[in-house]
C-alpha positions as CSV (number, residue, x, y, z in Angstrom):
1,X,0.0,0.0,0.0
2,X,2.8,2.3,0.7
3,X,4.5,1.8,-2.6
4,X,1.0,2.5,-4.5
5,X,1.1,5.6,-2.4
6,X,4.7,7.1,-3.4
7,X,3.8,6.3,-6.9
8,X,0.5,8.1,-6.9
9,X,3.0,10.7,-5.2
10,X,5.2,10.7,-8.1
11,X,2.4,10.9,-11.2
12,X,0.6,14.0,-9.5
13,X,4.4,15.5,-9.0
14,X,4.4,15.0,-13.3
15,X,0.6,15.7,-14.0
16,X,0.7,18.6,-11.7
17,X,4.2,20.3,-12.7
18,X,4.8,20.3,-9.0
19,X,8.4,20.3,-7.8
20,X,8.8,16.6,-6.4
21,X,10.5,17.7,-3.4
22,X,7.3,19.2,-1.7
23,X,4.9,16.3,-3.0
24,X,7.5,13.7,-1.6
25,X,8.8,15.4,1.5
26,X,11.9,14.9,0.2
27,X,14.8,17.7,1.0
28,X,15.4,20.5,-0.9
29,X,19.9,21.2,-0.4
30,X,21.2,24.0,-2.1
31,X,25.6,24.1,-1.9
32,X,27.5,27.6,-2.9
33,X,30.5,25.4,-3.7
34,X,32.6,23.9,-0.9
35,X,31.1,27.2,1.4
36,X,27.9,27.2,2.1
37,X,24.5,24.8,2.1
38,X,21.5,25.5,2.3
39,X,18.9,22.9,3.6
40,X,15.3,22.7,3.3
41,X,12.4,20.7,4.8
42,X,14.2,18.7,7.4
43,X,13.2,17.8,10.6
44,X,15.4,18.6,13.2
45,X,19.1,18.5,14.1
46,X,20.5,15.2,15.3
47,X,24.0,16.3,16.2
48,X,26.4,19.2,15.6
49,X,30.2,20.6,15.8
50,X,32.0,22.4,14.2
51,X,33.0,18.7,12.0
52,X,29.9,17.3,11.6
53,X,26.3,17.9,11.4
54,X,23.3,15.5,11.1
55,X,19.7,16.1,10.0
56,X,16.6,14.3,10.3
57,X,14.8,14.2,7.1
58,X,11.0,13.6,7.3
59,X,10.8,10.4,5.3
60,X,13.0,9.2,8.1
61,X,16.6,9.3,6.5
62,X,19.5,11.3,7.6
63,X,21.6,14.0,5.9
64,X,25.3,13.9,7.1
65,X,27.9,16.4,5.9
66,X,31.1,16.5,6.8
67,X,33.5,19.1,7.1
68,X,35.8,21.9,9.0
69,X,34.5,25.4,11.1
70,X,30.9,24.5,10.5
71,X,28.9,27.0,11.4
72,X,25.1,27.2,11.5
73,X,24.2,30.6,10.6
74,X,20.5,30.5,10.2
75,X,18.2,27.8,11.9
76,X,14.0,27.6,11.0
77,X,11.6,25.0,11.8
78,X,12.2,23.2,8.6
79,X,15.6,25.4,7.4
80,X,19.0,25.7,8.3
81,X,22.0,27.5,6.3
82,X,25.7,26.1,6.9
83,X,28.9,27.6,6.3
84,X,32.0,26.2,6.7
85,X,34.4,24.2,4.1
86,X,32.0,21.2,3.6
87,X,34.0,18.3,2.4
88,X,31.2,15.5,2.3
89,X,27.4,15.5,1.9
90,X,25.3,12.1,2.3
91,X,22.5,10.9,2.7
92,X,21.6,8.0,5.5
93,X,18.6,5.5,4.5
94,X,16.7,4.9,7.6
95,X,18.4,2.3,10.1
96,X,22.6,3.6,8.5
């Protein structure tokens, strides 16, 4: 049932001309080079320094990125902007 449900997801994303971020709750991450990211639609921050910061993602992933003098310079409900020198983005299925 959940499959049908992400696929039904998917063809109103196309039919629609909506972006498939919003209709999939996926995460929106925009990256200014090495510098600066820009995350959207998460849920929460797992962990932070100034190497590492982890995000909860609302289909119940992660986002790790990696990196030296992070900084979080803006932090929303569902937003956050990083600056730093990232070196590593990924993402974590659910149970990494």
């Amino acid at each position: 049932m959940r499959k049908l449900h992400q696929k039904l997801k998917r063809w109103a994303a196309g039919v629609l001309d909506i972006p498939q971020d919003v209709i999939l709750d996926m995460p929106r991450i925009t990256m200014i080079g090495p510098l600066q990211m820009y995350v959207e639609n998460h849920q929460g921050v797992l962990l932070f320094n100034h190497n590492e910061l982890r995000l909860l993602l609302s289909n119940k992933g992660q986002l790790l990125v990696r990196g030296e003098k992070l900084v979080i310079r803006q932090i929303l409900p569902e937003e956050i902007l990083l600056e730093g020198h990232i070196r590593h983005v990924q993402y974590l299925e659910p149970g990494q």
